[in-house]
N, CA, C and O atoms as a DFTB+ gen file, in Angstrom:
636 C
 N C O
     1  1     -95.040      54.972      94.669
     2  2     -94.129      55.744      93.836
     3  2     -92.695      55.511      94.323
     4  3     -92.423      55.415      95.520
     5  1     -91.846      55.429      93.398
     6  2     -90.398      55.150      93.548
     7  2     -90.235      56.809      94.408
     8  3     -90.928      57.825      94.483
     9  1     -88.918      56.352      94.947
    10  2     -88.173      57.120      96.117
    11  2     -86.817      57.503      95.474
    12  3     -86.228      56.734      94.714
    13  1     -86.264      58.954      95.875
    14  2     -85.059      59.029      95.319
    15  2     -85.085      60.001      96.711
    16  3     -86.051      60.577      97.212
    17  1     -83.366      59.964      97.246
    18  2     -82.818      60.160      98.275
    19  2     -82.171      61.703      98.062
    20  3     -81.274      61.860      97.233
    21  1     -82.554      62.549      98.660
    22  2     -82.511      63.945      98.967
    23  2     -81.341      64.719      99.733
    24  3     -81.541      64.729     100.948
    25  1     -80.502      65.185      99.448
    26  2     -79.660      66.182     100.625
    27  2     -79.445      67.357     100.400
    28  3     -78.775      67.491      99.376
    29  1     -79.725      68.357     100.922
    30  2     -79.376      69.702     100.652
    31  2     -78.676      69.727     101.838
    32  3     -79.146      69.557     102.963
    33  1     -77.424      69.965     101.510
    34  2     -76.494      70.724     102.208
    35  2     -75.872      72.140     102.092
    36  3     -75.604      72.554     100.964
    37  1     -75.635      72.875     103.129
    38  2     -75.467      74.198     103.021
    39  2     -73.790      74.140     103.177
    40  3     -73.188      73.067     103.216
    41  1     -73.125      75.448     103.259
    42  2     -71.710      75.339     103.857
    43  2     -71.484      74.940     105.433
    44  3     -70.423      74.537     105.909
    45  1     -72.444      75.097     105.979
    46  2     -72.211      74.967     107.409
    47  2     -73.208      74.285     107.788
    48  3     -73.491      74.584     108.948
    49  1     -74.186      73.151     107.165
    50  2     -74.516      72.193     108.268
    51  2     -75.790      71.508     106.571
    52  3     -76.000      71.999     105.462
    53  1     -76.310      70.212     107.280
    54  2     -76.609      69.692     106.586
    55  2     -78.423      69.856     106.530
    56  3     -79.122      69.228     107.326
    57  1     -79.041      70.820     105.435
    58  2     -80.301      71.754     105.680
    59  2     -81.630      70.422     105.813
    60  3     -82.561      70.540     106.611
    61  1     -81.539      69.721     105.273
    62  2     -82.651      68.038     105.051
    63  2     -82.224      67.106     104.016
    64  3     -81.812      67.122     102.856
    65  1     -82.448      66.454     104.758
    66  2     -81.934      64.999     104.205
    67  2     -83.260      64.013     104.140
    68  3     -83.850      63.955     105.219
    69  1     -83.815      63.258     103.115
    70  2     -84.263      62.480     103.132
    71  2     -84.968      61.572     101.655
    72  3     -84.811      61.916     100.484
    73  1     -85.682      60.469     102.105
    74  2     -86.372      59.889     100.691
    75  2     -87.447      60.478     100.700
    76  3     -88.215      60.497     101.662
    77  1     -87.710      61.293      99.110
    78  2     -88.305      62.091      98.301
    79  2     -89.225      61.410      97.014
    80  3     -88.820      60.633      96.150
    81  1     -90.221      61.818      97.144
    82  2     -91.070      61.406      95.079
    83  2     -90.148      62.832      94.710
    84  3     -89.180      62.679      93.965
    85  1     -90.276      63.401      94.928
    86  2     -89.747      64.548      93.437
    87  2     -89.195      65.442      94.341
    88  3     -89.489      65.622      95.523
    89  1     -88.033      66.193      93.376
    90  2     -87.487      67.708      94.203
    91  2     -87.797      68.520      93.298
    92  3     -87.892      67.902      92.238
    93  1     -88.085      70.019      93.127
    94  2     -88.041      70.825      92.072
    95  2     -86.853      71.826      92.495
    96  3     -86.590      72.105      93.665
    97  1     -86.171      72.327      91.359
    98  2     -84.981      73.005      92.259
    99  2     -84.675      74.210      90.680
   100  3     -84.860      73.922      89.498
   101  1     -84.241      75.353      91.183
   102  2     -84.280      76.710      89.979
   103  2     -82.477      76.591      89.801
   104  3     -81.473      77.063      90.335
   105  1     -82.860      75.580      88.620
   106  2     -81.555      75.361      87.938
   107  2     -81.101      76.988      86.816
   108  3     -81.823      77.578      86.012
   109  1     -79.832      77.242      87.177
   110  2     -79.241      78.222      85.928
   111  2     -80.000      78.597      84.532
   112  3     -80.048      79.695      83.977
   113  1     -80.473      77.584      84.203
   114  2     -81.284      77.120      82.380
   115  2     -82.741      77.369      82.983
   116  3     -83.647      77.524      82.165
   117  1     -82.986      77.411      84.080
   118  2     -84.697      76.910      84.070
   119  2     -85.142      76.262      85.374
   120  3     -84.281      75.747      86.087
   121  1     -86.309      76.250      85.710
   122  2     -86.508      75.052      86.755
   123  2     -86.202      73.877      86.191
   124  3     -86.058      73.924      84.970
   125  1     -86.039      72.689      86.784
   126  2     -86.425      71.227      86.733
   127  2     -86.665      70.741      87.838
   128  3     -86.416      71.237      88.937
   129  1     -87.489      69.091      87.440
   130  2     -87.792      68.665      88.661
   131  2     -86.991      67.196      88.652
   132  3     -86.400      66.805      87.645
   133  1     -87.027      66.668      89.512
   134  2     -85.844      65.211      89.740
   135  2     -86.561      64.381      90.281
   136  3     -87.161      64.750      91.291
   137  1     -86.718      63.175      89.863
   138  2     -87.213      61.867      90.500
   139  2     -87.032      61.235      90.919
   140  3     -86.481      61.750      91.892
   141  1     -87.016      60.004      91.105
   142  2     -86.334      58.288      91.033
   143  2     -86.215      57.927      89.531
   144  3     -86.811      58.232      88.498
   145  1     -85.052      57.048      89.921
   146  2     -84.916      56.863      87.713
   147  2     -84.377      58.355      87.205
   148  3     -84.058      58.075      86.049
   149  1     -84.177      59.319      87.316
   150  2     -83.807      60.174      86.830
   151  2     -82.367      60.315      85.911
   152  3     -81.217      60.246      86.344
   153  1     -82.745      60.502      84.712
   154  2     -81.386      60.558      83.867
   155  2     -79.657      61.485      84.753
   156  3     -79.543      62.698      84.928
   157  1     -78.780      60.586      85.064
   158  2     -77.750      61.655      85.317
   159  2     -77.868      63.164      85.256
   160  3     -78.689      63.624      84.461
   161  1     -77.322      63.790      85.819
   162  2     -77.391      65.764      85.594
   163  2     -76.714      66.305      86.567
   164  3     -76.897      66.103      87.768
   165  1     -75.961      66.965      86.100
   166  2     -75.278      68.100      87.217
   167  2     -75.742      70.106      86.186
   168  3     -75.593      70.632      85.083
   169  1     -76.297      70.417      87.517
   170  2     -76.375      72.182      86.923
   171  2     -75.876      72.556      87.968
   172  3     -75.487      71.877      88.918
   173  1     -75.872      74.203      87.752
   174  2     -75.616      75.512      88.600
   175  2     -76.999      75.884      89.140
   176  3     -77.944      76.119      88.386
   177  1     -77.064      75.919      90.189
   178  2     -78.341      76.255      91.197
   179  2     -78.639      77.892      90.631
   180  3     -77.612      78.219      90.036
   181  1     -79.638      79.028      90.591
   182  2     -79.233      80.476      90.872
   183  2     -80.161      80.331      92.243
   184  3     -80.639      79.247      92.575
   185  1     -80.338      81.434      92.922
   186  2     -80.994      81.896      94.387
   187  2     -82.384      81.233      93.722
   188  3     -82.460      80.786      92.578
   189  1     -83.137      81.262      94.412
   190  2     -84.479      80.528      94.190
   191  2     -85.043      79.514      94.986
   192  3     -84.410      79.393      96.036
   193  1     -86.067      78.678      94.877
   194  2     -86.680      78.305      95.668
   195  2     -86.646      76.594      95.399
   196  3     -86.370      76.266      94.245
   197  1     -86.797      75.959      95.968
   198  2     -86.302      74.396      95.647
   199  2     -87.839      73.856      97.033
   200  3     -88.020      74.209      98.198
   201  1     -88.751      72.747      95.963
   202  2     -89.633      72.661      97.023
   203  2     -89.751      71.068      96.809
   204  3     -89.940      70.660      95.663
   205  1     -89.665      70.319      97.687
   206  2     -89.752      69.008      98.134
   207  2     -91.085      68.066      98.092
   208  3     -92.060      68.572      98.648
   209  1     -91.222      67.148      97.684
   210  2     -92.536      66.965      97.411
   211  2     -92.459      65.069      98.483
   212  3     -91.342      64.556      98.429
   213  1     -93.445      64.319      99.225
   214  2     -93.299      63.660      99.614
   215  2     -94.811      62.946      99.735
   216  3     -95.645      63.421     100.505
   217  1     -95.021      62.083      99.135
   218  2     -96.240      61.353      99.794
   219  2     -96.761      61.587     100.786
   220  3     -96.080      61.250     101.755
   221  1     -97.956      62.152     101.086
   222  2     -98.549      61.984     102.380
   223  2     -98.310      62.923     103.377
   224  3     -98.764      62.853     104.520
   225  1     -97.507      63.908     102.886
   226  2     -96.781      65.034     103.983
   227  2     -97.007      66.748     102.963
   228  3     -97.136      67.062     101.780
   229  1     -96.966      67.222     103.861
   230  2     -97.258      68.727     103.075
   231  2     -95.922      68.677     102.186
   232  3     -95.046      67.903     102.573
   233  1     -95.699      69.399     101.082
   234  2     -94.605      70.302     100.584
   235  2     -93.599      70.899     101.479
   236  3     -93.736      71.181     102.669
   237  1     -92.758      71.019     100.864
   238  2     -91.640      71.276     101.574
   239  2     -90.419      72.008     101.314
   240  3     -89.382      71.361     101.172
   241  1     -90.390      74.035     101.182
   242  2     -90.106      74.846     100.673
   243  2     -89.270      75.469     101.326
   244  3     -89.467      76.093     102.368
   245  1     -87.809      75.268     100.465
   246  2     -86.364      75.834     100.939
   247  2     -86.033      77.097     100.262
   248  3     -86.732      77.201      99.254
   249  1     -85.442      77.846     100.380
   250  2     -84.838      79.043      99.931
   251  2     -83.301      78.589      99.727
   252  3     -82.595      78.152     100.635
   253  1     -82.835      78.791      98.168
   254  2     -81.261      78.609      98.231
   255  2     -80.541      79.499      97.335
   256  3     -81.102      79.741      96.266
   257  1     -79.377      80.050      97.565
   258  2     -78.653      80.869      97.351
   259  2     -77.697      80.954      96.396
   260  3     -76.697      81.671      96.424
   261  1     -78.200      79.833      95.139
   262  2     -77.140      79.418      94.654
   263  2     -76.519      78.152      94.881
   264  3     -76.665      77.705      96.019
   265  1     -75.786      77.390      93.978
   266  2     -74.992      76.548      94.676
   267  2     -74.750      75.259      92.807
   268  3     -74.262      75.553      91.715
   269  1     -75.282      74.128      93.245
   270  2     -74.777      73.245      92.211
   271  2     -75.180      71.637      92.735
   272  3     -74.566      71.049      93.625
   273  1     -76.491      71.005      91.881
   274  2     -76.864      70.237      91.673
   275  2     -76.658      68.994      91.053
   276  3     -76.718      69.017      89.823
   277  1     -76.339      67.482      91.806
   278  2     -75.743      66.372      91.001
   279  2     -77.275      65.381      91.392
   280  3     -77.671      65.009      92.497
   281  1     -77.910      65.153      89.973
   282  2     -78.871      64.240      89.931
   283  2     -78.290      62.939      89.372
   284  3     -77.668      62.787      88.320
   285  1     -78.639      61.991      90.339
   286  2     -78.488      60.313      89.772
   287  2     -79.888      59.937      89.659
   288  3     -80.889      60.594      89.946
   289  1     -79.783      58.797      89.203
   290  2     -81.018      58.059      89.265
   291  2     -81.569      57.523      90.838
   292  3     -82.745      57.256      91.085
   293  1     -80.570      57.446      91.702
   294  2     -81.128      57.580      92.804
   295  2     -81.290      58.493      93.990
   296  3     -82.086      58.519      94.929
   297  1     -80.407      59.129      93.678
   298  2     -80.667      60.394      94.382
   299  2     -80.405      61.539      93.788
   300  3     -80.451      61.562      92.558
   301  1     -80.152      62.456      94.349
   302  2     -80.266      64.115      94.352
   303  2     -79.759      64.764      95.598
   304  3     -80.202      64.531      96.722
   305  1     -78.386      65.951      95.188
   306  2     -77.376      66.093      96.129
   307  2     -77.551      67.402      95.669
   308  3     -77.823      67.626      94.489
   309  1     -77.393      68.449      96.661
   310  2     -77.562      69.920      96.282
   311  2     -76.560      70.525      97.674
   312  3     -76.743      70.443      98.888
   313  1     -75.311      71.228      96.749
   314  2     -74.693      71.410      97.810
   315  2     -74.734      73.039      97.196
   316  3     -74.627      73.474      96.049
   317  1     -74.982      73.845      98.800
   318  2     -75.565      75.485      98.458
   319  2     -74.709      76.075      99.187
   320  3     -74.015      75.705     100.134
   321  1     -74.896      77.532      98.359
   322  2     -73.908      78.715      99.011
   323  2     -74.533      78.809     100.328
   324  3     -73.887      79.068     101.344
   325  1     -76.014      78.559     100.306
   326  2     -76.717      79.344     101.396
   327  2     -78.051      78.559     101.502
   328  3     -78.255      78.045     100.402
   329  1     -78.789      78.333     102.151
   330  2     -79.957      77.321     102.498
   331  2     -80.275      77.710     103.651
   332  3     -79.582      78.027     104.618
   333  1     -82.399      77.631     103.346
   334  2     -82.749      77.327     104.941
   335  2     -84.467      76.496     104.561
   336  3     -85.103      76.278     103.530
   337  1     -84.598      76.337     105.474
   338  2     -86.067      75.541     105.365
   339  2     -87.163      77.060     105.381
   340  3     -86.886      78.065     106.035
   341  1     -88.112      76.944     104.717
   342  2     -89.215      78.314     104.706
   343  2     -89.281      78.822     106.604
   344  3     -89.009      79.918     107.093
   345  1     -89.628      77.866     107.123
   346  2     -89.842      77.994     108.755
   347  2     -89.148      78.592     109.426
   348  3     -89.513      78.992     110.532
   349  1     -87.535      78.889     108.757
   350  2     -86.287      79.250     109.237
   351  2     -86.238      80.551     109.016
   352  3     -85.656      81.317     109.784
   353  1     -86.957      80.999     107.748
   354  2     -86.960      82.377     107.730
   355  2     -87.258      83.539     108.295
   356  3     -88.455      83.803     108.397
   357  1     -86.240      84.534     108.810
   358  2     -86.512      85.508     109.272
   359  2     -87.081      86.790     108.251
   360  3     -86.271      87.390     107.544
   361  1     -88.119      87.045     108.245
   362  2     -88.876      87.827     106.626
   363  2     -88.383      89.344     107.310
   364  3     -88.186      90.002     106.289
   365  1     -88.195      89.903     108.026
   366  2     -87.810      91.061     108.716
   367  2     -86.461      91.115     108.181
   368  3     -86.107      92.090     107.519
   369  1     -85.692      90.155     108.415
   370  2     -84.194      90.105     107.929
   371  2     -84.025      90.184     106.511
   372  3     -83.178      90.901     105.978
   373  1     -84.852      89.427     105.880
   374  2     -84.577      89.422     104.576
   375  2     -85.039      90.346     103.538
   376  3     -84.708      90.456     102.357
   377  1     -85.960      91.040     104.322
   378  2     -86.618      92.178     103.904
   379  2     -85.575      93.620     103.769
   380  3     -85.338      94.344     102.802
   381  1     -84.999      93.660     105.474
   382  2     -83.571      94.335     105.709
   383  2     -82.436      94.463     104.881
   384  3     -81.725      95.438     104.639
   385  1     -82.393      93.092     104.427
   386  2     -81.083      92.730     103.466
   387  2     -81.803      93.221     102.291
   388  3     -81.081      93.734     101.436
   389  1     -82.717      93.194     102.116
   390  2     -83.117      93.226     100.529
   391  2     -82.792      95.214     100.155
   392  3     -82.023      95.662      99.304
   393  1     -83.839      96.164     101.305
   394  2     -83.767      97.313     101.502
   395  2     -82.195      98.008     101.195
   396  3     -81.933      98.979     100.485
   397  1     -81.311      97.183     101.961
   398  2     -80.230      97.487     101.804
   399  2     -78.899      97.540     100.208
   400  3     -77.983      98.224      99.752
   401  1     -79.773      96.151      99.911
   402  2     -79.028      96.355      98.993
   403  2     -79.700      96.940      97.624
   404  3     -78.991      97.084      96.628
   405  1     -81.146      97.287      97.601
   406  2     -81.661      98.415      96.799
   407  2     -80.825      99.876      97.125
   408  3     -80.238     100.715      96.442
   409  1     -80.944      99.795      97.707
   410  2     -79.972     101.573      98.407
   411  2     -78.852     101.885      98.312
   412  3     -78.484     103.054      98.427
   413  1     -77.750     100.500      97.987
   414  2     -77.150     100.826      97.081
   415  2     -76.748     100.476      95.842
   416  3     -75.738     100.794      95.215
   417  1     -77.487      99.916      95.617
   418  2     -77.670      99.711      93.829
   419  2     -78.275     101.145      92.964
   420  3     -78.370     101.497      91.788
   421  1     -78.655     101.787      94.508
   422  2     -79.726     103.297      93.504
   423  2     -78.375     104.183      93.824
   424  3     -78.563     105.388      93.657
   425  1     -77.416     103.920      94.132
   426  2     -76.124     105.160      94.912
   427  2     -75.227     105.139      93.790
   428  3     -74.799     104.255      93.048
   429  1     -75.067     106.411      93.893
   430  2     -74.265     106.819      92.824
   431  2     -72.710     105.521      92.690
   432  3     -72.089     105.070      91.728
   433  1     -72.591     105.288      94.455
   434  2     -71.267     104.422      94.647
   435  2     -71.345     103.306      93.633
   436  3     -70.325     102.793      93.174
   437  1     -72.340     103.003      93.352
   438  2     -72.337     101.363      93.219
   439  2     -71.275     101.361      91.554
   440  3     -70.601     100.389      91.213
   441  1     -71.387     102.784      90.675
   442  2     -70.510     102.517      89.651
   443  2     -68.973     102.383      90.019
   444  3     -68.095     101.750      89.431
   445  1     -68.900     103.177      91.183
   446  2     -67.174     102.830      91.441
   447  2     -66.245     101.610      92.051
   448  3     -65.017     101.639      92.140
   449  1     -67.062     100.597      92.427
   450  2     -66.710      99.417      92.855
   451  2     -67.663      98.623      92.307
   452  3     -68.828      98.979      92.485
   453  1     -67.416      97.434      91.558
   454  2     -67.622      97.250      90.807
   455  2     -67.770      95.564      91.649
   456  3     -68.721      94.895      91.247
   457  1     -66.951      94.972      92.664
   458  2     -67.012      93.745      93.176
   459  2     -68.081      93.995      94.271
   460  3     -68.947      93.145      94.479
   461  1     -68.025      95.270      95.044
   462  2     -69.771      95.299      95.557
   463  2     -70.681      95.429      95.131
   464  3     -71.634      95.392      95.909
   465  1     -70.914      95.615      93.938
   466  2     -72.106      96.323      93.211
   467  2     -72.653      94.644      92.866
   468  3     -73.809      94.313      93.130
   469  1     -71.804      93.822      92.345
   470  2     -71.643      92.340      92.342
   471  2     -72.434      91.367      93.582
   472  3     -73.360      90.556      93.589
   473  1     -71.505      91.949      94.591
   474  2     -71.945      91.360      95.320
   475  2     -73.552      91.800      96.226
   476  3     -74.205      91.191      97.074
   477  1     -73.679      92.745      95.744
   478  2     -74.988      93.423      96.380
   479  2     -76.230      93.140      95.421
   480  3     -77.388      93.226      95.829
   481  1     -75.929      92.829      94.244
   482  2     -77.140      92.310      93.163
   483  2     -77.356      90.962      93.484
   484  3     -78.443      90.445      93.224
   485  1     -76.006      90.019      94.281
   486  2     -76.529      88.956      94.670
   487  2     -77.132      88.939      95.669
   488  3     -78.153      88.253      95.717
   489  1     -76.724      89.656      96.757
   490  2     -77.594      89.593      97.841
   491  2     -78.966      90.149      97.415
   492  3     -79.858      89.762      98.169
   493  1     -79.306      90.800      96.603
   494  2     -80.921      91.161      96.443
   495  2     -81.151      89.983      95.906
   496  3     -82.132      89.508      96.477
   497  1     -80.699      89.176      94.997
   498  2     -81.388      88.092      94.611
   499  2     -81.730      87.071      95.666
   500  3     -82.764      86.413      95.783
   501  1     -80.457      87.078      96.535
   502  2     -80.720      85.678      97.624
   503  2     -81.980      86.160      98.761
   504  3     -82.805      85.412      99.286
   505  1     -81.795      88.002      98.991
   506  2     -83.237      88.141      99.594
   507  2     -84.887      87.574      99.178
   508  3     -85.767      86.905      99.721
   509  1     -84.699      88.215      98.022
   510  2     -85.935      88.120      96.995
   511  2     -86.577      86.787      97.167
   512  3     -87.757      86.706      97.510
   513  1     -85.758      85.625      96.915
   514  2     -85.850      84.193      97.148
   515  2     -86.221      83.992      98.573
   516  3     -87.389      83.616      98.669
   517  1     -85.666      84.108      99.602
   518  2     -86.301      84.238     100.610
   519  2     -87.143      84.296     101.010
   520  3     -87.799      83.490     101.669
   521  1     -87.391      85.731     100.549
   522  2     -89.288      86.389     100.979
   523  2     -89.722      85.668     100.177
   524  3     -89.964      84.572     100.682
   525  1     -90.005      85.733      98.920
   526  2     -91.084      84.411      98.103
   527  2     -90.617      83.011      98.743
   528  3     -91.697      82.430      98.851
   529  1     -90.112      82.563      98.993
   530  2     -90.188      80.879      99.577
   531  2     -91.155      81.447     101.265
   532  3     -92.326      81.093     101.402
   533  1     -90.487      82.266     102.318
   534  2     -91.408      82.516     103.512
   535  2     -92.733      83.205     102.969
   536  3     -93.583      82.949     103.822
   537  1     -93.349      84.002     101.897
   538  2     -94.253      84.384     101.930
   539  2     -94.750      83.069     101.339
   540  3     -95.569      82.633     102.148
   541  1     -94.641      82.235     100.311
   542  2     -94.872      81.529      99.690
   543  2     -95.598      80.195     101.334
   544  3     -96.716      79.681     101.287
   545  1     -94.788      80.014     102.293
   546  2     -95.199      79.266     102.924
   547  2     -96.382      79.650     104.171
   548  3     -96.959      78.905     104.962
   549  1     -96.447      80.860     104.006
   550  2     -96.918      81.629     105.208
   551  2     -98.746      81.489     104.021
   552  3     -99.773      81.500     104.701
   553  1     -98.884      81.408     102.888
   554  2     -99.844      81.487     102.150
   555  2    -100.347      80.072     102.462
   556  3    -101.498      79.956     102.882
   557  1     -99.453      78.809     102.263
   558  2     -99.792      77.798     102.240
   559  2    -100.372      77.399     104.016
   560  3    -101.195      76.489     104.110
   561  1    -100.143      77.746     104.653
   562  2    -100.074      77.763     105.767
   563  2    -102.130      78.157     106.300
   564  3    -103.001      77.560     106.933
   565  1    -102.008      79.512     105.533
   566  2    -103.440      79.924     105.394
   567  2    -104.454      79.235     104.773
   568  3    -105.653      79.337     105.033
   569  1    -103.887      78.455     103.857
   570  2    -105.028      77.729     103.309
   571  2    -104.915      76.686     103.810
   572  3    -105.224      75.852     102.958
   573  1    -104.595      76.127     104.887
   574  2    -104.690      74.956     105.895
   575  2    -103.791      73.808     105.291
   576  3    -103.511      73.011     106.185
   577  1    -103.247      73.458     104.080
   578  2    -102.989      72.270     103.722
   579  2    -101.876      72.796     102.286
   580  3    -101.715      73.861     101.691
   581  1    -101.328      71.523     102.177
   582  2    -100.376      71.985     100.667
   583  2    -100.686      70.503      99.834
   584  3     -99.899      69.602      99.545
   585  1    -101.663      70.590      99.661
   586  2    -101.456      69.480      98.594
   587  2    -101.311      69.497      96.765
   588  3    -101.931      68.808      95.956
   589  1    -100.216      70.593      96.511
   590  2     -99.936      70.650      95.052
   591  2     -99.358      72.630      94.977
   592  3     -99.012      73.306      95.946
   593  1     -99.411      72.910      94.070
   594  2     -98.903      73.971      93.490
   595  2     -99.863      75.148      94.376
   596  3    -100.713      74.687      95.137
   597  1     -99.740      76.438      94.286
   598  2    -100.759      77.047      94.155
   599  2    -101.408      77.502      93.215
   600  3    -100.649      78.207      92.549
   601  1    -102.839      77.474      92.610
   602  2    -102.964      78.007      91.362
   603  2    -102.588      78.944      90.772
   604  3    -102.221      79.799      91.578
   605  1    -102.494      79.209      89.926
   606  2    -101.518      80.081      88.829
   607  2    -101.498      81.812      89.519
   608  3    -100.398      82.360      89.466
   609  1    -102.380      82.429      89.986
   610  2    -102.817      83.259      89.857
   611  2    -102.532      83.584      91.465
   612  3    -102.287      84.735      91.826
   613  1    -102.570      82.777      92.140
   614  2    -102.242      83.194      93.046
   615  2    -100.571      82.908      93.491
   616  3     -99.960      83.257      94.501
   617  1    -100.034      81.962      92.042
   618  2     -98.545      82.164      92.329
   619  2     -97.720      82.960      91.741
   620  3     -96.516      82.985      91.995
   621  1     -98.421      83.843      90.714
   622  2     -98.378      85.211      90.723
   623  2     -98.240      86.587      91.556
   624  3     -97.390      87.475      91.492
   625  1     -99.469      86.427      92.419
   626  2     -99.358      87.272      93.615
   627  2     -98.385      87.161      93.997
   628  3     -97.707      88.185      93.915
   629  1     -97.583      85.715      94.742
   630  2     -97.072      85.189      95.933
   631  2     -95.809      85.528      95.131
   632  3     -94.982      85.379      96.031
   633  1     -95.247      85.807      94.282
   634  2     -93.674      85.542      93.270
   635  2     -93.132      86.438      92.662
   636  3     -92.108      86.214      92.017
């Protein structure tokens, strides 16, 4: 299978780099997935989960925060607000962050400022993504191997 060349970069350091069969990544419009040969494309990333696919090697499931996607036909460049590899995740933290910013989204405050209330719906989203990409890998993990999706039903549970 043709190869197309991979980088997710974060603001502060460069999250994986490498040659890829496919990326799937939660474009603004929708998921898509990116190949080799892939028609030109640039989107808007939202928080979500972007999972790496490679011959011969397990899957490979990032958490990202947003950001903005340039597909060529030979590669695929994803430069993010925020990125980490599933392994990286602290689920305690993101769980924390998530708690937090439910608490005040339920506060009366959240109508009077209006750029935190903003910014606190994003941070629940960039949590949310989180925990599903680490729970998501902590599942795969249990079933010894990742060779494909999880079935429907259990990516239900996991999402």
């Amino acid at each position: 299978m043709a190869k197309t060349h991979f980088s997710l970069i974060a603001q502060d350091r460069i999250v994986y780099e490498d040659d890829v069969d496919m990326v799937i990544l939660p474009g603004s419009s929708g998921v898509f997935a990116a190949m080799a040969k892939h028609a030109p494309l640039m989107s808007t990333l939202q928080p979500g989960e972007i999972l790496v696919r490679k011959e011969g090697e397990d899957d490979r499931y990032f958490s990202v925060g947003g950001g903005f996607a340039e597909v060529r036909p030979d590669e695929v460049i994803v430069l993010a607000r925020s990125a980490e590899a599933a392994e990286e995740i602290d689920i305690q933290r993101a769980e924390e962050a998530m708690r937090r910013a439910q608490e005040y989204l339920r506060s009366p405050e959240k109508d009077r400022d209006v750029e935190r209330r903003l910014a606190m719906e994003a941070a629940l989203r960039r949590s949310l993504a989180r925990m599903k990409v680490a729970r998501k890998r902590a599942a795969v993990r249990a079933r010894g191997a990742d060779r494909g999706p999880l079935p429907p039903q259990q990516q239900e549970e996991q999402g």
